[in-house]
C-alpha positions as CSV (number, residue, x, y, z in Angstrom):
1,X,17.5,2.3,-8.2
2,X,13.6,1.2,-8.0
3,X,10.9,3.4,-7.1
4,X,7.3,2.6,-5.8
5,X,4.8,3.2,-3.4
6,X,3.5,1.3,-0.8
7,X,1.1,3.9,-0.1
8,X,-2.5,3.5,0.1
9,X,-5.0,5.8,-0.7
10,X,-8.6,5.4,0.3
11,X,-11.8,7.3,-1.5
12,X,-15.0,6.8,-0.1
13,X,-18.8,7.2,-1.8
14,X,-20.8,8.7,0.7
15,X,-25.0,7.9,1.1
16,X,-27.5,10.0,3.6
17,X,-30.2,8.3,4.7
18,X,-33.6,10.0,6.6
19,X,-36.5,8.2,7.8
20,X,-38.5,9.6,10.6
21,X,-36.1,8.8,13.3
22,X,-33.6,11.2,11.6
23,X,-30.9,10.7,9.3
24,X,-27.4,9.4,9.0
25,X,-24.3,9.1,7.1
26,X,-23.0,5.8,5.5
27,X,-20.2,5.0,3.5
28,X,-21.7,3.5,0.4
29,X,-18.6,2.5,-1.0
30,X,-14.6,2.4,-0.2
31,X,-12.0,2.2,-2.6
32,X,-8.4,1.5,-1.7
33,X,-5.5,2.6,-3.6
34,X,-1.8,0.8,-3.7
35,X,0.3,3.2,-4.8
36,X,0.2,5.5,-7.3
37,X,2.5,4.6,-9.3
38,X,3.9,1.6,-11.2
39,X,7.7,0.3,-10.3
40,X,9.9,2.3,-12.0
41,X,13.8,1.2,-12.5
42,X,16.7,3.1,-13.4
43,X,19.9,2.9,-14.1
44,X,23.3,4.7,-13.8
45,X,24.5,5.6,-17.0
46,X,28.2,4.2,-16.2
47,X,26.2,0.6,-15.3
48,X,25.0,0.2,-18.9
49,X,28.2,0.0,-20.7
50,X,29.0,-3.1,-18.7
51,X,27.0,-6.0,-20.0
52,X,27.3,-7.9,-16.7
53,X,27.4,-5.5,-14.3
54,X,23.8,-4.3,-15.7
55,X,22.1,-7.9,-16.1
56,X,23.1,-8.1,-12.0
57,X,21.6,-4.7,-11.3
58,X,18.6,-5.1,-13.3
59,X,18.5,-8.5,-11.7
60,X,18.5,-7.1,-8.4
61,X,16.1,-4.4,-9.0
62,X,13.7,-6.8,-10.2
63,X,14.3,-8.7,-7.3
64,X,12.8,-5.5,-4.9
65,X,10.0,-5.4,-7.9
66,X,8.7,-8.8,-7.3
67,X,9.0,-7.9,-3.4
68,X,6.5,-5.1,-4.2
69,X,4.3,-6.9,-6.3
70,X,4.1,-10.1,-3.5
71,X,3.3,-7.0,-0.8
72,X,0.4,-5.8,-3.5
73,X,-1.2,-9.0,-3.9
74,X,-0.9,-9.8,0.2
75,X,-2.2,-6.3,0.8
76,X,-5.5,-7.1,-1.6
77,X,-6.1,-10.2,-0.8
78,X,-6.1,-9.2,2.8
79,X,-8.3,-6.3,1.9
80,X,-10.5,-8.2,0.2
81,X,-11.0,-11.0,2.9
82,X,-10.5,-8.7,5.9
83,X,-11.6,-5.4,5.9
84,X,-15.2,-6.3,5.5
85,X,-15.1,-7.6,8.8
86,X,-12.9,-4.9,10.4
87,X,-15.0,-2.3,9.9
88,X,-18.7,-4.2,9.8
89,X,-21.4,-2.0,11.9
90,X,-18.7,1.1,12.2
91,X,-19.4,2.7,8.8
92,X,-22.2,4.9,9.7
93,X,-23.1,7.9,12.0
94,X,-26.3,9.3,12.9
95,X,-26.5,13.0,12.3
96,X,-27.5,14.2,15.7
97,X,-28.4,18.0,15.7
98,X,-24.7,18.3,17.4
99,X,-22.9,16.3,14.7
100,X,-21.9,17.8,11.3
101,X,-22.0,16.2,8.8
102,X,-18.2,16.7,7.6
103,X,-17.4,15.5,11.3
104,X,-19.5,12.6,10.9
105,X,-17.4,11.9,7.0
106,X,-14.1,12.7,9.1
107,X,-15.0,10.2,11.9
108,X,-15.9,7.5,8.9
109,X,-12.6,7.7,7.4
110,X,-10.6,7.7,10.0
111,X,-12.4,4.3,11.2
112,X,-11.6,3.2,7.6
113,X,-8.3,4.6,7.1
114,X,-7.2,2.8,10.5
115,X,-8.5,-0.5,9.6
116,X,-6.5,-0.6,6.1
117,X,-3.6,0.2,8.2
118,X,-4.0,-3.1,10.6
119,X,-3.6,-4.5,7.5
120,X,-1.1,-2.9,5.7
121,X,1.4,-2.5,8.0
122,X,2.4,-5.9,8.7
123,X,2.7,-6.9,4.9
124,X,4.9,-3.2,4.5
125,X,7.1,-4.1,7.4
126,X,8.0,-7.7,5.8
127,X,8.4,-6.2,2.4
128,X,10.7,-3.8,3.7
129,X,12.6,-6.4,5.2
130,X,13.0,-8.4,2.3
131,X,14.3,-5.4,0.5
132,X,16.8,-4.7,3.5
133,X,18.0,-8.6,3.3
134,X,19.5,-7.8,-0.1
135,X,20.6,-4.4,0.1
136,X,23.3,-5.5,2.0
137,X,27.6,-4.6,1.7
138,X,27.8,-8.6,1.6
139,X,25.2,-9.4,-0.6
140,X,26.6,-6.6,-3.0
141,X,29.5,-8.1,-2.5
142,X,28.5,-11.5,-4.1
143,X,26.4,-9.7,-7.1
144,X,29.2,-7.8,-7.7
145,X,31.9,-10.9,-8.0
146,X,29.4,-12.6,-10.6
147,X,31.2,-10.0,-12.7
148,X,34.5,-10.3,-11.2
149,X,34.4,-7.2,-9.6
């Protein structure tokens, strides 16, 4: 079995700014997250006392490990090129006397948070599909007769 996270977690850096028109709320900075965790692989007990049956599992869990790491790269790549332009002239809020300032930070993030998500998603869904392609009875089928099992 593998373990990761395809998560993302954003954090922002807020700035105010006043001049004498009033003053608003920016975010300064956005950092995005994959996952919190590394990859992590384990194996049944009862798997390592076969040599061959646990080079074919570990070679298939590796296999949903490199699908992860091709869906981290996408996913920063597209961050880096993309979200820039998603989100240009929506990261700020005046701070009318009706508008907190927490509403206005809520209002931010949520602009933010659903333009990581245009991007995300897509590169999720194909990694998840990748995954599903060989978790498959016939495809365990054919790992498992490497072993002659």
């Amino acid at each position: 079995m593998t373990k990761f996270d395809r998560d993302t977690h954003v954090t922002f850096q807020w700035e105010k700014i006043r001049d004498r028109s009033g003053s608003c709320i920016r975010v300064k900075e956005i950092q995005v997250m994959i996952g919190e965790h590394q990859p992590n692989i384990w194996l049944a007990p009862s798997i390592t006392h076969n040599a061959c049956l646990r080079e074919v599992v570990l070679a298939h869990e590796l296999e949903h490990v490199a699908h992860h790491k091709t869906y981290s790269d996408q996913l920063k790549r597209a961050l880096n090129r993309k979200l820039r332009f998603l989100i240009r002239g929506r990261m700020h809020l005046p701070l009318a006397s009706s508008t907190s300032e927490s509403a206005a930070k809520k209002e931010l993030e949520r602009r933010a948070k659903l333009a990581v998500l245009k991007l995300q998603k897509p590169l999720e869904h194909a990694a998840r599909q990748k995954d599903r392609r060989i978790d498959t009875p016939q495809h365990y089928a054919q790992e498992l007769a490497k072993c002659g099992l």
